[in-house]
VOGUVO-493832 format. One record per residue (C-alpha): residue number from 0; residue in three letters; y negated, z, x. Coordinates in steps of 0.5 Angstrom, whole numbers, padded with zeros to 4 digits. Last residue first. Layout:
BEGIN
+-----+------+-------+-------+-------+
! pos ! code !     v !     w !     u !
+-----+------+-------+-------+-------+
! NUM !  ALA !     Y !     Z !     X !
...
+-----+------+-------+-------+-------+
//
This chain:
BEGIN
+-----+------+-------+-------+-------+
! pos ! code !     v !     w !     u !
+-----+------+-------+-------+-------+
! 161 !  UNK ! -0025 ! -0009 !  0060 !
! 160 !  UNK ! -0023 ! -0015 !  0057 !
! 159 !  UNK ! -0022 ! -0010 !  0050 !
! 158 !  UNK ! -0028 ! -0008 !  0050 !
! 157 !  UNK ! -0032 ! -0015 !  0052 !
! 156 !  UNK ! -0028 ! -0016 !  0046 !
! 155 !  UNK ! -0030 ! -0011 !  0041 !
! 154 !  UNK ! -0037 ! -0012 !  0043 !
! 153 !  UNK ! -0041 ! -0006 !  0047 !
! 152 !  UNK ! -0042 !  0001 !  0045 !
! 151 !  UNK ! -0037 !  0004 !  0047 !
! 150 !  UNK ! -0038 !  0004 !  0054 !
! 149 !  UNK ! -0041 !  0010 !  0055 !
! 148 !  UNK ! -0034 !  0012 !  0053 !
! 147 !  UNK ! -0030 !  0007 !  0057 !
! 146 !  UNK ! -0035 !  0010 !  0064 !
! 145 !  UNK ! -0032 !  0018 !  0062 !
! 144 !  UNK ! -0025 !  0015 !  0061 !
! 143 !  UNK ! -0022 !  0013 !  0055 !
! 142 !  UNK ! -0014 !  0016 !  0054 !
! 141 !  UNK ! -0008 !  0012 !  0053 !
! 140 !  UNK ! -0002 !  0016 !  0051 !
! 139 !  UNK !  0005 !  0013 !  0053 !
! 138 !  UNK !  0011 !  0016 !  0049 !
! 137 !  UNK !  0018 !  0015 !  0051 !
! 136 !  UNK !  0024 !  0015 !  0048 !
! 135 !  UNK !  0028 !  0018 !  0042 !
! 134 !  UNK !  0022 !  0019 !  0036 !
! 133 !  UNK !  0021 !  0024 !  0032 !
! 132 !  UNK !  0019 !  0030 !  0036 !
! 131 !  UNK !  0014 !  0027 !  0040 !
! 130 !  UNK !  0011 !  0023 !  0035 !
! 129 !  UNK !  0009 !  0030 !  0030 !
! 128 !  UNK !  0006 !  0032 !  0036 !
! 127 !  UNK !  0001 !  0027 !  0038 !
! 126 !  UNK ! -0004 !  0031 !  0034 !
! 125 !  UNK ! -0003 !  0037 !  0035 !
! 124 !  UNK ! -0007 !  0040 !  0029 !
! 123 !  UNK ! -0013 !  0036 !  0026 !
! 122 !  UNK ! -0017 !  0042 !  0024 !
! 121 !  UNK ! -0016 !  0046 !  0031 !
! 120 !  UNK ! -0018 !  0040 !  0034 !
! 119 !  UNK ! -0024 !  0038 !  0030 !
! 118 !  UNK ! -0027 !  0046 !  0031 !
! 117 !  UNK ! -0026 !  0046 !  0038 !
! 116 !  UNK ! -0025 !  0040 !  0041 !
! 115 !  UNK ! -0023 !  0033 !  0040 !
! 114 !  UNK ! -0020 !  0028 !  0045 !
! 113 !  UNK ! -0019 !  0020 !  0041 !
! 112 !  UNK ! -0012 !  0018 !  0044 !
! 111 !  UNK ! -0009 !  0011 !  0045 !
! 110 !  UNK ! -0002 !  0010 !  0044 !
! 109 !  UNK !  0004 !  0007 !  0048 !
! 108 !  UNK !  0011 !  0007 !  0045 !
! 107 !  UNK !  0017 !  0006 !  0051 !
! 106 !  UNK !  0025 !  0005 !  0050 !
! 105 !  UNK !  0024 !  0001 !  0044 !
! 104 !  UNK !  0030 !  0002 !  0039 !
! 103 !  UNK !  0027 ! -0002 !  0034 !
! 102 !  UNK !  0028 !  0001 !  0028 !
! 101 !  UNK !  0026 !  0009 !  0032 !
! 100 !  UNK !  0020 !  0005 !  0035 !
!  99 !  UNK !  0020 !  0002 !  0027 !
!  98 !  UNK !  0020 !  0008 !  0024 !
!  97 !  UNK !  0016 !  0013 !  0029 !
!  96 !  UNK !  0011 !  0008 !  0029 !
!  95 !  UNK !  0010 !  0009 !  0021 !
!  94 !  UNK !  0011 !  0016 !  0020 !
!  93 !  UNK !  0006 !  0018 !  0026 !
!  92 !  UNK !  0001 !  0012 !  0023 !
!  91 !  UNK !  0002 !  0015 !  0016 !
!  90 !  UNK !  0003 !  0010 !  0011 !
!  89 !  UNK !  0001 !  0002 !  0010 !
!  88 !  UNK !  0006 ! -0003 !  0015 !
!  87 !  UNK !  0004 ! -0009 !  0020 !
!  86 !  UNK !  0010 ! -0011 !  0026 !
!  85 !  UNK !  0007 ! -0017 !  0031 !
!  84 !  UNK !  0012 ! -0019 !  0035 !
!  83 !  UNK !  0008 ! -0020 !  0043 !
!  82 !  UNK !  0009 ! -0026 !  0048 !
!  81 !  UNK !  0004 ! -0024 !  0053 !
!  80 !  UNK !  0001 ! -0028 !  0057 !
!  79 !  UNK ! -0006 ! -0026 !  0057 !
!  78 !  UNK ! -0008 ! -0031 !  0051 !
!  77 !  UNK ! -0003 ! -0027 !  0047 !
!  76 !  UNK ! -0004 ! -0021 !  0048 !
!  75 !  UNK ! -0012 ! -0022 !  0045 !
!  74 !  UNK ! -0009 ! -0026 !  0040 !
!  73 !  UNK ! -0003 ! -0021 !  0038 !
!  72 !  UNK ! -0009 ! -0015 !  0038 !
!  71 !  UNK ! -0013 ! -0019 !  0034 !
!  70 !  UNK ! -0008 ! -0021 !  0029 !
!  69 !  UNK ! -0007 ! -0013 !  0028 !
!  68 !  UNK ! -0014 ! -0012 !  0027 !
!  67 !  UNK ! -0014 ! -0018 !  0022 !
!  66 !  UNK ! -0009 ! -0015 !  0017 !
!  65 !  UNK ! -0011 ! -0008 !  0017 !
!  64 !  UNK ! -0018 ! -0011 !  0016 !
!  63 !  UNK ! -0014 ! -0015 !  0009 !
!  62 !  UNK ! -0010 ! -0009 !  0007 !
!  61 !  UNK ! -0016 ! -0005 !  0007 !
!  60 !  UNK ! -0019 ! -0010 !  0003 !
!  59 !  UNK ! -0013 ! -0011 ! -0002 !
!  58 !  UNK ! -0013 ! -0004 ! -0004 !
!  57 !  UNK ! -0021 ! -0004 ! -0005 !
!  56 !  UNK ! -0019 ! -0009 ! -0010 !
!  55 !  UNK ! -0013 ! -0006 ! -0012 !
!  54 !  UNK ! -0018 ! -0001 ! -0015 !
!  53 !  UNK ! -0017 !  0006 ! -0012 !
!  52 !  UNK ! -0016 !  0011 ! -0016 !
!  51 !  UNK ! -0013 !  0018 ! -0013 !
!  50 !  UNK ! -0018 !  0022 ! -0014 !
!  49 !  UNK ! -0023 !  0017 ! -0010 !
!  48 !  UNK ! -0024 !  0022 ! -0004 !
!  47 !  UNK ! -0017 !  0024 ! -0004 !
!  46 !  UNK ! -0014 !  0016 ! -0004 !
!  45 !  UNK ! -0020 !  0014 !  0002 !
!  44 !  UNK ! -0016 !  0019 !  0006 !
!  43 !  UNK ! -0009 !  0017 !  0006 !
!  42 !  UNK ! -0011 !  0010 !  0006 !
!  41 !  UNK ! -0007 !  0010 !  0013 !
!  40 !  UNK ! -0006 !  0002 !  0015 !
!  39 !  UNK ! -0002 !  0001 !  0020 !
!  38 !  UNK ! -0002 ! -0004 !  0026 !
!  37 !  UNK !  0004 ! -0004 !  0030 !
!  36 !  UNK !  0005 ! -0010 !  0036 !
!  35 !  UNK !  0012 ! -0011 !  0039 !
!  34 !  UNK !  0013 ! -0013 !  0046 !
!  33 !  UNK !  0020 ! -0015 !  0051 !
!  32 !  UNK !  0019 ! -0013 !  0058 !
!  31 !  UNK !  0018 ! -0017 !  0063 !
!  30 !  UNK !  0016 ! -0010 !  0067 !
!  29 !  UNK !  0009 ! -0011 !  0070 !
!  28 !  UNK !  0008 ! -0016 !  0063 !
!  27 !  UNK !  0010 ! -0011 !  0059 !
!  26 !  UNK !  0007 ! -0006 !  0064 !
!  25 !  UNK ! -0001 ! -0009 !  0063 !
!  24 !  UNK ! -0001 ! -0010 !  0056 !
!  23 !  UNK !  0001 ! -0002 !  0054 !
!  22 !  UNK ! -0005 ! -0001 !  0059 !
!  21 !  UNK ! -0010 ! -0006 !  0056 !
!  20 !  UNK ! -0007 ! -0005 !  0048 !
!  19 !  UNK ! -0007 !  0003 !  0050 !
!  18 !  UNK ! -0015 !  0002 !  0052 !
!  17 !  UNK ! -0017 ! -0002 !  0045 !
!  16 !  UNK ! -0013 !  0003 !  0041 !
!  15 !  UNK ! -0017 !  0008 !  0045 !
!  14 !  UNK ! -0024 !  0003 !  0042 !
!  13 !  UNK ! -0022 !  0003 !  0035 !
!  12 !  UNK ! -0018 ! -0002 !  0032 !
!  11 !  UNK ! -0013 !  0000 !  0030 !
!  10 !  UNK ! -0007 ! -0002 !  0035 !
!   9 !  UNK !  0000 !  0001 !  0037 !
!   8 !  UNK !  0004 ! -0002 !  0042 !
!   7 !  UNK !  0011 ! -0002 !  0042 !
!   6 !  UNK !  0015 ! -0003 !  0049 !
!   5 !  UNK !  0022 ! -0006 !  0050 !
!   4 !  UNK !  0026 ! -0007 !  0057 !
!   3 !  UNK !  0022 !  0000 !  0060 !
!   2 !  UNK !  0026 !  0001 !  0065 !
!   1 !  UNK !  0027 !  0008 !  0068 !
!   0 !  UNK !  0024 !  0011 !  0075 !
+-----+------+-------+-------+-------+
//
């Protein structure tokens, strides 16, 4: 098997970046691997919804919650043992982790994923397609089992114990 030496995790927030901040923490510490943490704000939809007129206010906002996600995550490695570098970046979540994973040389990128169906995955596309042909390592997906799923009504935290 190879050794992953250096691992990105990506965080938003939602409950499969929750699962793939669990799994990713649990191979860097099974692993002593070296930790990265990205969080990226994508205003792509909020900027064609107001026609291209955010206010910096509003831009501010969403920076600021990017901000606090990804500092969650860092504590929530952190008090697990994890020594973790948080990374922040605005753009398209794919264009941004396949940026840093390739700028750090990361040997492992773990992401969580949200299963559409019909309709919603004919229009969004692959999904993690793009990634998969941008980036020169490997790529964990994370995916919510049945039980997490009916447990995405509990608190943050206790989702991100779990």
């Amino acid at each position: 098997m190879t050794s992953y030496k250096k691992i990105l995790l990506c965080y938003d927030g939602t409950r499969e970046g929750r699962k793939a901040l669990r799994c990713g923490a649990d191979l860097v510490l099974d692993l002593k691997a070296q930790a990265h943490l990205l969080s990226v704000v994508d205003m792509r939809s909020s900027i064609a919804q107001s026609a291209g007129m955010l206010t910096d206010v509003v831009c501010n906002s969403f920076e600021k919650s990017a901000r606090e996600i990804l500092q969650e995550g860092v504590d929530w490695l952190s008090e697990r043992g994890v020594k973790v570098q948080g990374h922040f970046a605005f753009g398209h979540p794919v264009d941004e982790i396949a940026r840093l994973a390739n700028e750090l040389e990361v040997d492992l990128v773990v992401v969580g994923h949200r299963c559409r169906t019909g309709l919603a995955r004919w229009w969004m596309g692959a999904g993690n397609t793009p990634l998969l042909d941008r980036v020169s390592c490997s790529i964990l997906v994370a995916c919510a089992s049945k039980a997490e799923l009916d447990a995405a009504q509990e608190p943050v935290e206790e989702q991100v114990a779990g």
